[in-house]
Structures are given as C-alpha cells and as structure tokens.
N, C-alpha and C positions, 0 to 999 in steps of 0.2 A: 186366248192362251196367255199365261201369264208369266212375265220375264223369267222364271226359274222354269217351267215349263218348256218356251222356246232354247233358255241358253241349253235342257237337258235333249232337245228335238236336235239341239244343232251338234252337239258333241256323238251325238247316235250318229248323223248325218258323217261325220268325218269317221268312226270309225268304220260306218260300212266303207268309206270311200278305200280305206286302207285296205281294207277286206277283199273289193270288190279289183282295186288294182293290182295287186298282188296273185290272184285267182288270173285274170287276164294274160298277166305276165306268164304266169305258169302253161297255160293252153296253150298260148302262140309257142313258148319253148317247146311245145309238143310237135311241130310242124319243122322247126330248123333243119329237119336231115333232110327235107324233101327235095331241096337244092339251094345253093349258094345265096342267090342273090334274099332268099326267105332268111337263111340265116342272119344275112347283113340286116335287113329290117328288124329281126328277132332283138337284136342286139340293141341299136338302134331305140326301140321300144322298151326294153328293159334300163338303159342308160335313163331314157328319160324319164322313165317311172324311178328310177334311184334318188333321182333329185327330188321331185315332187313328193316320194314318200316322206324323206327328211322333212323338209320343209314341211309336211301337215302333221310326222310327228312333234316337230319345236313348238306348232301351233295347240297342238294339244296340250303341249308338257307348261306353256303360259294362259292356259286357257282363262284361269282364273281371277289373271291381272290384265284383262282387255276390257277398252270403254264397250256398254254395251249396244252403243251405234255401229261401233268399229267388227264387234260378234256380229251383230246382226246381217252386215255386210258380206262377212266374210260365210255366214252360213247361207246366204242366198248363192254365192260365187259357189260354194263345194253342193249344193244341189244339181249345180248342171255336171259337175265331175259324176258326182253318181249317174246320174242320167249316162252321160258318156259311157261309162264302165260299165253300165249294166248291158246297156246297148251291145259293149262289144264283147260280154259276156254271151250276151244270149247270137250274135255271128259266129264266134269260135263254136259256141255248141252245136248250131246248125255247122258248120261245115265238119265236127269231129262225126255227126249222124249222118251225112251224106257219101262220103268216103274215108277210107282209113288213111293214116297218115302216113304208112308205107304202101308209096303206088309203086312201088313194084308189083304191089297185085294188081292194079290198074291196066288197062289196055292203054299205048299211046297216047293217042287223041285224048280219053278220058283222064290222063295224068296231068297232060297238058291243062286241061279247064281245068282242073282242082288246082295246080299250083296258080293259076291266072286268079282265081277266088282267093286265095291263101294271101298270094302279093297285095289283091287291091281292099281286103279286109285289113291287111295290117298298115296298108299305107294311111285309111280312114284313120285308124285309132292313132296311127301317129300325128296327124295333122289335127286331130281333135285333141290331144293330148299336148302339143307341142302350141296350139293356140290359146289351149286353157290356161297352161302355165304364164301365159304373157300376159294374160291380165290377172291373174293370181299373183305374179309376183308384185306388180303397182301395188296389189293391196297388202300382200305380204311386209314388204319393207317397210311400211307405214309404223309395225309393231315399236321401229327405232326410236321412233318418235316419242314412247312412252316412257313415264321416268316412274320407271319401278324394276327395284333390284331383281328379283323373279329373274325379267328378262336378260340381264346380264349373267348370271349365275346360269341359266339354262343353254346362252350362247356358249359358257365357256366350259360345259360338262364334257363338248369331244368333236373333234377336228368336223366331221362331216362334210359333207361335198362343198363344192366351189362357192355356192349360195351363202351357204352357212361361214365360209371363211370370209367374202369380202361384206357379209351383213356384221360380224363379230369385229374387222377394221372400219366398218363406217359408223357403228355404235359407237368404239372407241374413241374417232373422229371427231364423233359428234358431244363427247363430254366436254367440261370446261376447260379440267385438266388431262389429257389425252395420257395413256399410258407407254402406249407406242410411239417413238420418237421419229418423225421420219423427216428425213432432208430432201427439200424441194426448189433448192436456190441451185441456179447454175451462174456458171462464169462469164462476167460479161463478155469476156476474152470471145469465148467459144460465139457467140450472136455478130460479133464484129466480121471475124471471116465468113459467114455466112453468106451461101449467093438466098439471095429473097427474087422470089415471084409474085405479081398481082395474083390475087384471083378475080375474073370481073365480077363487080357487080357486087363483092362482099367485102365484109369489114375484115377477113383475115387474110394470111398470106401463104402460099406455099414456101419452106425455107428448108436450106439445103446444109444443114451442119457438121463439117468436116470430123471423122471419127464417130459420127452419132448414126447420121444417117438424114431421113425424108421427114419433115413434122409440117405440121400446121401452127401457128402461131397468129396469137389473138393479144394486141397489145390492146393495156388500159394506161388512159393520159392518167401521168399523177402532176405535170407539172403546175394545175389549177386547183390542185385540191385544199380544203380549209382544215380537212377530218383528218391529216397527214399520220399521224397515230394509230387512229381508228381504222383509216383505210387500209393502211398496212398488215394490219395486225387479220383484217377480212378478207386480203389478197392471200396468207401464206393458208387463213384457214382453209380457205374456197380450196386451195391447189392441194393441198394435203388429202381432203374428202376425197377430189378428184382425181388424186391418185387412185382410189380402190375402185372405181366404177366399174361395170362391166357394160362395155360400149354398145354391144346388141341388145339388152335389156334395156338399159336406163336411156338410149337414143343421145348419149354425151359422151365426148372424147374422153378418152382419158388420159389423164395429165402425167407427161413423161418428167417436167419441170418449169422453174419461172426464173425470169431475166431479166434482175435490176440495171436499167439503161440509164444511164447516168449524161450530163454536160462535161465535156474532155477539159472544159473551160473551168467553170461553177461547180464541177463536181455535184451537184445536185441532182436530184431525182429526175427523169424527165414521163417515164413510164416502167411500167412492169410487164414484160412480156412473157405472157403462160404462153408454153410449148407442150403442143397435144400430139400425141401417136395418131398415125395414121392406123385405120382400122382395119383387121385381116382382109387377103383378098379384095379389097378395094382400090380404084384409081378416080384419075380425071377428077377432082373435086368440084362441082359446080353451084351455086349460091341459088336457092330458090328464084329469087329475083332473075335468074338469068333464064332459068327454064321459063316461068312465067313468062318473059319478053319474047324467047324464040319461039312460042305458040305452037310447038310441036304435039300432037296429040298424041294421049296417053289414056290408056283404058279406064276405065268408074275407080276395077279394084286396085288399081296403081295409085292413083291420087287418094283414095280412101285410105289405102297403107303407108301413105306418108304425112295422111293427116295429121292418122289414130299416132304415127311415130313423134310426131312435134307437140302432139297433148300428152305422151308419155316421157318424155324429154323435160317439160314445165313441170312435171307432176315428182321427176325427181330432183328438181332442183328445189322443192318446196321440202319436200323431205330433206333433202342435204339442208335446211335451213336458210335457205337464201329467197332473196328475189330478185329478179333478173332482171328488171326493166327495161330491157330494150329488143324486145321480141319482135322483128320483122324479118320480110323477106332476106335483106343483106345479111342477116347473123346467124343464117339456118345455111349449112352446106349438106348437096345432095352428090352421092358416090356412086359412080357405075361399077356395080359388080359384073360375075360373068351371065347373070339370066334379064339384068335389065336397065339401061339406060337411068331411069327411075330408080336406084337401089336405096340403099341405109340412107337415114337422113342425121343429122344430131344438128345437135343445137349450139354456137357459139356465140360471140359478142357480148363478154363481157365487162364491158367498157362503164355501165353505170351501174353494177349489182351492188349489192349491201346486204348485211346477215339481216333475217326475216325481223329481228326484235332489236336492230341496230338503231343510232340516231340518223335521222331523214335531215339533210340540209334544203328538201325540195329544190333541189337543183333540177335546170330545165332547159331549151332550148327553142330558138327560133327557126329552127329548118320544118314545111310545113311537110315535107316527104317523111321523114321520121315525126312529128307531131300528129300525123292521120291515124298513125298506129297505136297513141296515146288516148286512154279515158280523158273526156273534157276538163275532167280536174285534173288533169296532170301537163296539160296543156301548155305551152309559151315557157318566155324565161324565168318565170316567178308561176310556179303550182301552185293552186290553189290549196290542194291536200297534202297529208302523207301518202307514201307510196304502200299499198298494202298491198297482198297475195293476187285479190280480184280484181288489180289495178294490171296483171297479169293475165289473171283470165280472160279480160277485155280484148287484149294485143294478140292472144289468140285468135279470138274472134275475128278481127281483122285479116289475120294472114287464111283463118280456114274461110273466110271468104271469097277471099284469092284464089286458092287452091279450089275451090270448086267453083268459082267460075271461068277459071285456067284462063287468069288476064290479070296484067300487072296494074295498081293503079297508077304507078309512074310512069314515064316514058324512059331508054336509055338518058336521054340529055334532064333529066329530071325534072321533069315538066310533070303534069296533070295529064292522066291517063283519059280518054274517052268515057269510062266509066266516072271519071269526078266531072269531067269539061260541059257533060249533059244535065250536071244534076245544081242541086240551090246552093251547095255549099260555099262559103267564100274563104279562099285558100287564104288569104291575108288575115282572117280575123281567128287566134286561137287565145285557148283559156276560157272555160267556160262557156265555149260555145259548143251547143247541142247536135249543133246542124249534120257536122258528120257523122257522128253514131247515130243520128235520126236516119243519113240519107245510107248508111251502112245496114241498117237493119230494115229500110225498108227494099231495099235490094235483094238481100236475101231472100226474104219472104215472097216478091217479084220475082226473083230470076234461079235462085235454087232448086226450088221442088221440083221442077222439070228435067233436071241437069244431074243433082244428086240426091232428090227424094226426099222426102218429108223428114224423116229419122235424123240425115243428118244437115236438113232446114233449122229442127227444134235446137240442136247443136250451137251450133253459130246463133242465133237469136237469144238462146240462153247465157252466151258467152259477152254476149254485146252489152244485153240488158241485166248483166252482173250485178250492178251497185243499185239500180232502179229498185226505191222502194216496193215497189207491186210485181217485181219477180219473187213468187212464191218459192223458189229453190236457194238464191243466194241474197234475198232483200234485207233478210233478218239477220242485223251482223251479230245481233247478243246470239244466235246458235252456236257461234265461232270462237266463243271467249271461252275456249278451254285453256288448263296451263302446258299442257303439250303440242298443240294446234293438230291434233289428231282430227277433233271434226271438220275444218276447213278441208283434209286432203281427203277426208271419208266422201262429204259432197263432192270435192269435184272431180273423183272415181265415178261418184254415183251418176252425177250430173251432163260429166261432161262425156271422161273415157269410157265408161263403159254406156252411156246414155241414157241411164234409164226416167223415166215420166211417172209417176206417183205409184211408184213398186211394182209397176205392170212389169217392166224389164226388156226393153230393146236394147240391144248388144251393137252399141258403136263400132265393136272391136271386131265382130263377124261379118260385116259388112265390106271386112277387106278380101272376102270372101265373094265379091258379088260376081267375078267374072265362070266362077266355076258353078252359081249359084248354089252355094251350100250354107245357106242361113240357119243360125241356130237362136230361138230364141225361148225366153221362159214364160 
C-alpha cells in the first residue's frame, strides 16, 4: 500500500470511528430510563465520548500537517477504537434484540437480568473507552510538538473541551514568545512561615502554607550553578508549562508556583522552590523508594499501573520539552486514593532538568545511589556525554526494574541492596563503566519473565539497551534528527508505552489490566 493509500486507509479509519462512537452513544441513551444507576453510566459514556470526539475531530481538521511516522502511529492507535466501537455496537444490538428497553413489560426476575446485561455492557465500553483515551492522549499531545501554523489556527477555531483548552495553553507555552502572560513567582515571605515536613525517602517535601493551604514542594539548588541566566530563564519556563498539566493524564503535578529563596545575609540566590498542588482526592504522599523498601505485596496489575504511569509521566516531560535527569525511585511520589494504597503516581525532582535543546554543562555527581540510575556516560562527576532524551529512557529502565522485581537496590541507610551486593558490579568505580547496565539487563532477562512476563521483560531490556548501537529500535540516533523531535516521542510511544515489537503490537498499557484478565491486543 502506498503512502497516499494508507494516509487515505487511516482518515476512513477515523471517520468511521466518529461514526461508530456516536451510534454507540445513541443506543446506550436508548436504555437510560431503565433505572438510575444505567443512566449514571449513560452519562458517564457520553461525557467521555465528548472528549474523544473532539480530540479526533482537531486530528482530523490537521490531518494534513502530520509527520507520516506520527499518521502512521496514530492510525494503528484509532484501529483498535474501531474495533472497540464496533464491538459495543454489535452488544447494544444484541441486548436491544433480546429485550425491549421498557421492562415494564418484563417479568421481575427477567427485568432484573436485562438491567444486570445493560450495567455490565456499558461498564465494558467505559473501561475500553476510558483506557483507550490514555494512550491516545500520549500520542495525541505530541501534535504540540509540530511547528506548523495549521496547528495553531485549528487550536484556536473554538473553546472545546478541557483537552483542547489545556493543549491550546501548553502550545502557547511552548512558543518562544508566549502569548499568554502568566505569573508563577511567589513571595518568599509566604515559604518563610511555612511549617515543612520530610517526606521519607524522597527529594520533596510536604509544606503547609498559611492562607494557601497543603503543596508539595521540590527545591532545585541554584547556589552552584555556572548557567545562572540560563537556568533561570528554564526554571520560570518549566513552571509556566507546568502550570497547565492535567495531573491524571500527564502523571505530573501541577505547578501552583515557584519560590526564589534567597541568603538573609548575601541576598543571593540559594534555590528556587516549585510548589505543586496536591492531587484531587488523594493523601499520604509516599516516595517509590519507600514502597519498594517496605516490601509490602501488591498485585501484577498495581505495579503494572504504576509503571505504564512513570513511562507516561517521562513521555510528557519530553513533550513539555525538557529533560529530566534525575529519574529514580526518590523523585517519583506514590498517593493513596480511596480504592488503593498503590494510587496516582507523578513524577518529581527537579533538581538537574534543562530544556531538551538547552546548553549541557555535563554536570555530575559522586553519589553511587543516584549514579546506578545513570547511562554509563552520564556517570561520575565529569560525564562523559551530553545528556539526551535516551539518557532518560535508560533511568527508566532502572526504576521499571525495580518496580518489577518489587526490591529497592538501596538499603534505607544507603547502602547496596542484595540485588547489587551478589552481582560483579563495583560501586566505587563510575563513568564509563558498563558493568551495571550489563548486570541491570541481565537481571531482568533472569529474574522478570517469571515475575512480570515477557512483554514487559522486552520493556526494561529495551530501555536499558537505549543507546547500544545493535538495539534496532532506539540504536539509530540519525532517525531522531527531526526539527520538532516528534520522532524520538513517536518511538518511545511505540517502544516503550504502548510496547510494541516490529508492528506486531503488544499493548504495555493493557496489561494494567492483568488482574481482571482483559487483554487487548492487535
């Protein structure tokens, strides 16, 4: 099939999806008078098909100005929507053939099992529906990244749902000169009276700010920095972006403001502290690292859902145009909601990030607890490299190590965990040493497929083995040399978050799915 062929396969592809979810919406609304709690889902299901419709109308109306790695992508993702949608096309038809949807003519008992079918058919299509859109939207936002007016002029044809307002402020964000002016500086005043809490085992802090209220706060040292300009000028950007996040999508706080802390003495800089909202419904903040150390057990699909949430968390920080550098267990906080100890996870610790096309001072460090977490080139207090995107992808790799084999490599007193104290590595020697992403990646391949299975084995080994010339997925860095860096976040969609192996298509992201066993894949 030939590129003008497939891009005309994928645009038929989206507009049955329009077609097909729309018809969906309309049948289930046929069922709402049957009883209350139908309606609640009715509604429920129509809310989230509003969204989704938008969103694959704007995809339509730029169809024209996407790279065609980025179409291709996105037309493999709307083939499983169709699938879905026909799917619960063809349940609403069988249950509108089986019984009428006023049982009042119904016997009892028989009313009963038709609303029992009614409820757990639309709960299906909500959960396929409300899953699809989380990896739809990773690939959705990526559009930002593209510098062609199209997209701008399309963002600003009409207010549209909540997607569409915080995609239209983080495009603007994202220009050089921002249109929108927004203030992100607070008063040091306000940080001073603040009562502050540790949190263990992480690099942020619970902080209690009189008239504001409960925040999380994530300082970054500026009082060593050499880029004092630069860095500033990439603190106010970072915090501005991070103002518009939406915190259950992107898996990142979002930033209420920042707090130049200054010397009472020298008057001089000493850090910037971003202050983050705490997220709806959530409490109890606790730091990956800490879970990991209490060894408390937790189901496949809990640790699988907090993976897929810290690969989606790196994936929009790559979008927001940064890179984060310091991706380990201390700089990930996990929130107990009301159904799980295990809840929302996001990603903080900002302490070493820089904009993705900034100048690198390859700044480094000697702690060998954070250097384990670092590509060999990024190793010690003198790097060997610059810091790139896959210099990220790696430090994943690490923590989704962790995470699946639910054991810290630290100790609390920060020692070497039984997983490093067995193996060849030697903690004293960093910089260009191999040894622990050797003894990282042959661990996994050891001790994962048992634990969490092949699928998300290939995951972690693919993440490890990033920069290796002879990984066929991310070896080839000229693929990556576009002027938008659209193809580096299309890979590691393809690669990582959603996992797929040579367009066969194993779905990382349904795997958080394992405990209910409802695998979906293409």
């Amino acid at each position: 099939m030939s590129g003008v062929e497939l891009g005309l396969a994928i645009v038929g592809t989206l507009d049955l999806c329009l077609k097909y979810g729309t018809l969906v919406v309309s049948k289930y609304k046929a069922f709402q008078e049957a009883e209350s709690e139908i309606q609640e889902r009715v509604t429920t299901i129509e809310a989230t098909w509003i969204k989704i419709s938008q969103q694959l109308e704007y995809l339509q109306r730029v169809w024209e100005a996407l790279d065609e790695d980025y179409r291709d992508l996105q037309g493999r993702i709307l083939q499983i929507l169709q699938r879905k949608l026909q799917a619960a096309v063809l349940e609403t038809s069988k249950l509108e053939r089986h019984s009428p949807p006023n049982t009042d003519r119904l016997g009892k008992r028989k009313a009963g099992r038709y609303v029992l079918s009614v409820k757990k058919s639309l709960d299906n299509a909500i959960q396929d529906l409300q899953s699809w859109q989380k990896e739809f939207d990773t690939t959705w936002f990526l559009v930002l990244r593209i510098a062609n007016a199209t997209i701008d002029t399309e963002l600003a044809k009409r207010p549209g749902t909540e997607k569409l307002s915080v995609a239209r402020h983080l495009r603007d964000a994202l220009q050089p000169k921002p249109q929108r002016k927004s203030s992100v500086s607070l008063p040091e005043a306000e940080l001073k009276s603040a009562s502050r809490s540790d949190i263990p085992f992480s690099t942020s802090q619970l902080v209690e700010i009189p008239r504001f209220g409960t925040f999380i706060l994530d300082s970054v040292d500026f009082s060593s920095r050499k880029d004092a300009s630069m860095f500033k000028r990439n603190v106010r950007d970072l915090a501005v972006k991070l103002q518009q996040v939406e915190p259950y999508v992107f898996h990142i706080l979002r930033c209420f403001g920042i707090v130049r802390t200054t010397d009472p003495t020298t008057h001089q800089i000493l850090s910037y502290d971003f202050i983050f909202c705490l997220p709806e419904n959530c409490s109890q903040p606790q730091s990956l690292r800490s879970h990991l150390l209490a060894g408390a057990s937790h189901s496949l699909g809990a640790r699988i859902r907090i993976a897929k949430q810290l690969a989606t968390s790196i994936s929009y920080i790559h979008v927001l145009e940064f890179v984060h550098k310091n991706i380990r267990p201390e700089t990930v906080l996990i929130f107990q909601d009301g159904d799980s100890q295990l809840g929302p996870l996001f990603l903080l610790g900002f302490k070493t990030f820089r904009s993705a096309d900034g100048k690198t001072l390859r700044l480094g460090n000697s702690e060998w607890a954070e250097n384990i977490y670092q590509h060999p080139d990024r190793q010690g207090t003198n790097p060997d490299a610059d810091y790139i995107i896959q210099h990220d992808i790696y430090s994943l790799g690490v923590c989704l190590l962790e995470i699946g084999l639910w054991g810290s490599f630290v100790t609390p007193t920060g020692d070497a965990n039984l997983f490093l104290r067995t193996s060849t590595p030697n903690l004293t020697v960093l910089g260009r040493n191999e040894s622990f992403k050797n003894h990282f990646t042959q661990l996994a391949m050891d001790r994962l497929p048992a634990r969490m299975g092949e699928k998300y084995t290939q995951v972690v080994v693919n993440c490890l083995t990033c920069m290796d010339e002879t990984n066929p997925d991310f070896g080839d860095e000229s693929e990556f040399e576009d002027e938008d860096g659209v193809l580096i976040g299309v890979k590691y969609i393809e690669k990582v978050w959603r996992m797929e192996t040579r367009r066969v298509g194993y779905y990382f992201l349904e795997l958080a799915d394992a405990d209910s066993t409802r695998y979906f894949s293409n």
